[in-house]
C-alpha positions as CSV (number, residue, x, y, z in Angstrom):
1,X,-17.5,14.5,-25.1
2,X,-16.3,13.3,-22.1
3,X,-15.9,16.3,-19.1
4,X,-12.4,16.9,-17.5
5,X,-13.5,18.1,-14.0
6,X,-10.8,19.6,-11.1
7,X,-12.0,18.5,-7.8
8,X,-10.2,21.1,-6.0
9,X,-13.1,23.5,-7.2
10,X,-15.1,21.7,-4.6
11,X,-12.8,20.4,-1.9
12,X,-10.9,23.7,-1.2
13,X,-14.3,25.7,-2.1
14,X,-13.3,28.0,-5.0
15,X,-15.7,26.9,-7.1
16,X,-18.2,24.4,-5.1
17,X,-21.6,25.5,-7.3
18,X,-19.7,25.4,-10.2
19,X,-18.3,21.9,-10.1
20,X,-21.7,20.8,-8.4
21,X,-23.5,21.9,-12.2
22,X,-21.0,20.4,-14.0
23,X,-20.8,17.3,-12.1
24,X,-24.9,16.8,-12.6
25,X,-24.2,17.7,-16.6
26,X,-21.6,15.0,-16.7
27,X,-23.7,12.1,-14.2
28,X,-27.0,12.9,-16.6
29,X,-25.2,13.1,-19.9
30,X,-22.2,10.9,-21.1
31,X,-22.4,9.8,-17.3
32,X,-18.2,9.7,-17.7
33,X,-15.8,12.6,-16.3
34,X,-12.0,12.4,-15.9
35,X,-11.0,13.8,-12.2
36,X,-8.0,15.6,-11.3
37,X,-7.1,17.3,-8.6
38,X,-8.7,14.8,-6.2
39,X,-5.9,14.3,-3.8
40,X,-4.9,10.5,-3.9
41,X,-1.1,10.1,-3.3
42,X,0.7,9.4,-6.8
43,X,3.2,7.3,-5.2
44,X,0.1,5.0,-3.4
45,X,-1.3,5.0,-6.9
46,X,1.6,3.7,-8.2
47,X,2.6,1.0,-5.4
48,X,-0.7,-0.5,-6.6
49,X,0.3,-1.3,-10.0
50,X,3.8,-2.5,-9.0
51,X,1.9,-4.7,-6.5
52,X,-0.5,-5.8,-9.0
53,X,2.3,-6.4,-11.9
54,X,4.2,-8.5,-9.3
55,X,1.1,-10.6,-8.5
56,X,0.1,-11.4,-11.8
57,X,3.7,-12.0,-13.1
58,X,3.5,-15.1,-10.6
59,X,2.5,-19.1,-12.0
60,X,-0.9,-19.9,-11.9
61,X,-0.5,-22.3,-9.6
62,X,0.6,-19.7,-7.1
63,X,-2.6,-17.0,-8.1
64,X,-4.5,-20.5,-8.0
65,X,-4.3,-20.8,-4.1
66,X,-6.0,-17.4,-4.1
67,X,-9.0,-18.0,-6.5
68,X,-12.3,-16.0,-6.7
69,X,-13.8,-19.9,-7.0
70,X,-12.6,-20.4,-3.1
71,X,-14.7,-18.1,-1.2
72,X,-18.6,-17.0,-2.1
73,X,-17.4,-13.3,-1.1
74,X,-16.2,-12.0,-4.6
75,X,-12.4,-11.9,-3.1
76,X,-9.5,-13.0,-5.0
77,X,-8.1,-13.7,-8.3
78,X,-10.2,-14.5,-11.4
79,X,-8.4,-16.3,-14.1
80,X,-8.8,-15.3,-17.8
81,X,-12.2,-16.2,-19.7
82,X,-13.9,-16.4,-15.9
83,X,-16.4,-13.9,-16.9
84,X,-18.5,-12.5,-19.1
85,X,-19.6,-9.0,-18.6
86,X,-21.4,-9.0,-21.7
87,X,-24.5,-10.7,-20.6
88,X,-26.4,-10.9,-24.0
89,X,-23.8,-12.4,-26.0
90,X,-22.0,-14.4,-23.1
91,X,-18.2,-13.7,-25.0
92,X,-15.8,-14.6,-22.3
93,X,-13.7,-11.6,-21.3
94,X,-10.0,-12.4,-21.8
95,X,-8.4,-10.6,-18.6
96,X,-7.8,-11.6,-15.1
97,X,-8.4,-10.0,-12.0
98,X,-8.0,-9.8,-8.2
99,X,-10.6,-8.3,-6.3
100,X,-10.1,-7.2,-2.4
101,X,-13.4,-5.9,-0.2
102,X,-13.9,-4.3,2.7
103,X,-11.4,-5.9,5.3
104,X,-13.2,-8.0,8.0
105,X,-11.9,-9.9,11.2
106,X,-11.9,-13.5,11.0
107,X,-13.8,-13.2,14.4
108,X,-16.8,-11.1,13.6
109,X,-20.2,-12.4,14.1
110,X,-20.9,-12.0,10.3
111,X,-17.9,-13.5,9.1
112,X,-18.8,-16.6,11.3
113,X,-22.2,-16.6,10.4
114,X,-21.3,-16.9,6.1
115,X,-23.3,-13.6,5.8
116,X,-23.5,-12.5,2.0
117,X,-20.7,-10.3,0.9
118,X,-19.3,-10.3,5.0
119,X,-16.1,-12.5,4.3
120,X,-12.1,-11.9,4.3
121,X,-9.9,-11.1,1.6
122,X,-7.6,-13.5,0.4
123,X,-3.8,-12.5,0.5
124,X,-1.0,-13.4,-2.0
125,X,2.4,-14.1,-0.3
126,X,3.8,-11.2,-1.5
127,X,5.9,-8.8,0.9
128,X,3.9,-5.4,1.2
129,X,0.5,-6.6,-1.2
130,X,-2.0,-6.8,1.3
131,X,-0.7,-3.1,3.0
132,X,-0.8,-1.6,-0.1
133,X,-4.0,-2.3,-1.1
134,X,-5.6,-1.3,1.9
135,X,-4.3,1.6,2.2
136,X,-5.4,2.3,-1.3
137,X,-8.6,1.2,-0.8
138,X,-9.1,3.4,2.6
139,X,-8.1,6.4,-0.2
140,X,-10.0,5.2,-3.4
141,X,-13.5,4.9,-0.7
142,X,-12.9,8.4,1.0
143,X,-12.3,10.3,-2.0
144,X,-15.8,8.5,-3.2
145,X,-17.4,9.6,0.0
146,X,-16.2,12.9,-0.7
147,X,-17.7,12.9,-4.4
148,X,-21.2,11.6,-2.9
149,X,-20.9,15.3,-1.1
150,X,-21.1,16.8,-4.6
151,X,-23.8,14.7,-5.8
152,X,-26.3,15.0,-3.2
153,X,-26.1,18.8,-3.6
154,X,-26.4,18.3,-7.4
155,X,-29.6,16.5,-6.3
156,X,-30.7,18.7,-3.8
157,X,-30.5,16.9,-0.9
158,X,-28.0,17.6,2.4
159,X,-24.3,17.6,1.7
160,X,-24.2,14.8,3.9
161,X,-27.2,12.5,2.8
162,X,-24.9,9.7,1.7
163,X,-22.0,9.8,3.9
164,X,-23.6,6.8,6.9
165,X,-24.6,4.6,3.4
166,X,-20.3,3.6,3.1
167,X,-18.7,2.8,6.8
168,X,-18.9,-1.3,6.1
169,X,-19.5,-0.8,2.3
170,X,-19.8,-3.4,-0.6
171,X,-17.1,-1.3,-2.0
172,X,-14.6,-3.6,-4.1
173,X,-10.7,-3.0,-5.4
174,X,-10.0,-4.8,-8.3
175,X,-6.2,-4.5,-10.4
176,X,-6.8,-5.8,-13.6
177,X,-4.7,-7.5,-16.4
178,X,-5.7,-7.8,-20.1
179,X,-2.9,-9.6,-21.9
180,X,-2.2,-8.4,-25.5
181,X,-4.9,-9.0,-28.4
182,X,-4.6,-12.0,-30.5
183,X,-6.3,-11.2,-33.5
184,X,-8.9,-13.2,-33.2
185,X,-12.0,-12.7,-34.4
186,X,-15.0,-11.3,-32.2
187,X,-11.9,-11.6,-29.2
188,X,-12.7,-8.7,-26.7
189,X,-11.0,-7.3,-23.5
190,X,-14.0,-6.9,-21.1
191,X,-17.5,-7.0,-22.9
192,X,-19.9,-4.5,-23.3
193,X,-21.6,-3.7,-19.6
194,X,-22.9,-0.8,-17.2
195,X,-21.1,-0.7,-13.9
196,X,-23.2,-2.3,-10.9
197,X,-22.5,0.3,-8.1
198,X,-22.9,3.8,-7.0
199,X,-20.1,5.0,-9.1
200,X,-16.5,3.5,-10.2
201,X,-12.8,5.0,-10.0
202,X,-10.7,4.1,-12.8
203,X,-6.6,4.0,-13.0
204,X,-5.4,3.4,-16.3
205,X,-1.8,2.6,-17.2
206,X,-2.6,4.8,-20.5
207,X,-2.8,1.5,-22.9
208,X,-5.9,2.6,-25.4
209,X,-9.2,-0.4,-25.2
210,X,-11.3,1.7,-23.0
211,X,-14.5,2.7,-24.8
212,X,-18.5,4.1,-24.2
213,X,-21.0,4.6,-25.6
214,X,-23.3,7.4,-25.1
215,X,-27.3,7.1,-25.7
216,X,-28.2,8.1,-29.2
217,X,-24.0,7.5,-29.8
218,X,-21.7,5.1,-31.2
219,X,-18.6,3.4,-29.5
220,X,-15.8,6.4,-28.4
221,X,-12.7,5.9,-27.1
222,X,-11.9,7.2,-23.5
223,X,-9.2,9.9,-23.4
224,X,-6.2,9.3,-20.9
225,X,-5.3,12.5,-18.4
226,X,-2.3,11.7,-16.4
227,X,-2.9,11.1,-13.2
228,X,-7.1,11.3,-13.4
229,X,-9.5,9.0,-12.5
230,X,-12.0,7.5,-14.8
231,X,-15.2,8.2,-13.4
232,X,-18.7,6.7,-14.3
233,X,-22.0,6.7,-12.8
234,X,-23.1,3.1,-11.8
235,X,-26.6,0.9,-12.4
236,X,-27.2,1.5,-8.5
237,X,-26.7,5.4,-8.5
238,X,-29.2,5.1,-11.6
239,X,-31.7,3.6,-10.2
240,X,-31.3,5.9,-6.4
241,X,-31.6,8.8,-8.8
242,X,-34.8,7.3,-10.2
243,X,-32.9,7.4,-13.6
244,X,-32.0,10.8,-13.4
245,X,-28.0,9.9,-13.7
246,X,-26.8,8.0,-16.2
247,X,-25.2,4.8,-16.2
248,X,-23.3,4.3,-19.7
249,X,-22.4,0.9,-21.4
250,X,-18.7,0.6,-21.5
251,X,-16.1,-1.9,-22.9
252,X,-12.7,-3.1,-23.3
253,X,-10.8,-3.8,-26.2
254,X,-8.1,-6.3,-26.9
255,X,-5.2,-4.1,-26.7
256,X,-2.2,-4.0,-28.6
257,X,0.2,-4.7,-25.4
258,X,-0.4,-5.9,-22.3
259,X,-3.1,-3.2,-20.7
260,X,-3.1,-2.3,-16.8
261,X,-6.2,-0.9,-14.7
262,X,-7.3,-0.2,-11.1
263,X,-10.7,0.1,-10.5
264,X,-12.3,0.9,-7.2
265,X,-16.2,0.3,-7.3
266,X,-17.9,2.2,-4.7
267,X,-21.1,0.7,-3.2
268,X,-23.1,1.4,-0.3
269,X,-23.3,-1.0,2.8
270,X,-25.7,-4.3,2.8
271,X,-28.5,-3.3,4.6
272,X,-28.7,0.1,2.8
273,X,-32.4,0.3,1.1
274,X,-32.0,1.7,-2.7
275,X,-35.2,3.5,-3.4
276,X,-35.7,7.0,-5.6
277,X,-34.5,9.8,-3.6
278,X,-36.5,12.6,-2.2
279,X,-37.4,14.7,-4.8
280,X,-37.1,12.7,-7.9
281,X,-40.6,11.9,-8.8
282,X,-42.7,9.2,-8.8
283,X,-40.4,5.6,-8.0
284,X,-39.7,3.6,-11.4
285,X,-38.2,0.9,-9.3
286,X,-39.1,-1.1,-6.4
287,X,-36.7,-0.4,-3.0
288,X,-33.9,-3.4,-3.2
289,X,-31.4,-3.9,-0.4
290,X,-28.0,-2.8,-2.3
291,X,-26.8,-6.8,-1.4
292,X,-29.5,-8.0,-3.1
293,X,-29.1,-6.0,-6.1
294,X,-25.3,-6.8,-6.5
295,X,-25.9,-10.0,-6.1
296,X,-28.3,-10.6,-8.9
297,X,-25.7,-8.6,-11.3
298,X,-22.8,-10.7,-10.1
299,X,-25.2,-13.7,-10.9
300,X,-25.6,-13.3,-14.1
301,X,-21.6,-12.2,-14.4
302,X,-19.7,-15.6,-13.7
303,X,-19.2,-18.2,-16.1
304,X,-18.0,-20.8,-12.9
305,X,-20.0,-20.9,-10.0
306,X,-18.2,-18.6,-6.9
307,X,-18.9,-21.4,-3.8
């Protein structure tokens, strides 16, 4: 069962405690909650997927000058079969994807210096794409700034404990695209995976494929609220909580028409050090810097190497 929880419980305090508990119930069970009342313009939310229908609609030879393969930042579009989520199996996913990250200056030290992760996006020619996202991505990261409030006091620590871990973040946009299924055998939408980050905001267009599966459970389908996010707890939020959240495998299935998504993963900056958080016992896992971590999941991700 998968929790529907009202954010306005918390952000206009009618019921902070009580969507606090029920938050921690949802991030150390199914580790999945639908959230509504979070605030995010509907009409932003929907320039997104206009933006994101127009890009894809274009020739490849146009989403070609913006490839993934063009920059070792993660920025851009990835064409269909580029990755494998699935890391045991290695099935190609059959989507595409264009991913945007936290907006640099051409001119700053670290963008000049190649630093991991510190690059620029790369921008379609399309009028109003590159506003659009932005300013969606400036939402999609507050509002997750906003639920890290929640979950500190769901782990006892200060309200604020997270909020100086996202001001340069890792934090990535990506519109996805998953074309209708084929029929073939063994074809899948995006293989079975945990979610790298701290924890992921999901936009669906309502088309059916998503699908978890909780421990000791078998592969259930993801409900679709209008105008909620899909939220899940992330490997990098597991391991801060020393494993006391709960990042759940996840999956995509072919789907019957074409399927839409926006997915905003929220991670913390570079430099921030990922070790168990006061007050969760004993450490299960060495501190990593959260660039290093990423990186070693994006590693094993790609099926091309990103230069």
């Amino acid at each position: 069962m998968i929790p529907v929880l009202d954010f306005r419980r918390f952000a206009e305090a009618t019921d902070r405690d009580g969507f606090v508990a029920d938050l921690g119930a949802a991030a150390r069970g199914p580790g999945f909650f639908l959230l509504t009342g979070h605030g995010v313009d509907p009409g932003l939310q929907a320039a997104v997927f206009a933006q994101a229908d127009a890009f894809f609609g274009l020739p490849g030879t146009e989403k070609e000058k913006v490839s993934i393969l063009k920059t070792p930042h993660y920025r851009g579009w990835a064409h269909d079969g580029l990755e494998s989520l699935d890391e045991t199996s290695g099935q190609k996913d059959r989507k595409e994807s264009f991913n945007i990250g936290f907006d640099m200056d051409p001119a700053d030290p670290r963008v000049v210096a190649g630093e991991p992760f510190r690059g620029v996006n790369q921008w379609p020619d399309l009028p109003g794409f590159r506003e659009t996202m932005l300013a969606y991505y400036d939402a999609a990261l507050e509002l997750g700034v906003r639920l890290s409030r929640a979950i500190a006091l769901d782990l006892g620590l200060p309200e604020d404990h997270f909020d100086s871990a996202f001001h340069e973040p890792l934090a990535a946009l990506r519109v996805l695209h998953y074309p209708p299924g084929t029929g073939a055998a063994g074809e899948i939408g995006a293989g079975a995976h945990s979610d790298y980050g701290v924890v992921t905001l999901l936009m669906t267009d309502g088309e059916p494929g998503l699908q978890v599966k909780p421990r000791g459970g078998d592969w259930t389908d993801v409900p679709h609220v209008a105008g909620a996010y899909v939220v899940n707890i992330g490997d990098c939020l597991m391991r801060w909580t020393n494993d006391i959240y709960v990042s759940t495998p996840h999956r995509v299935l072919p789907p019957k028409r074409q399927r839409r998504s926006v997915a905003m993963f929220v991670e913390a900056n570079p430099d921030v050090v990922v070790e168990a958080l006061p007050g969760t016992g004993a450490p299960k896992y060495a501190p990593i810097r959260a660039a290093d971590y990423l990186q070693s999941r994006l590693d094993a991700t790609y099926n091309e190497k990103v230069r």
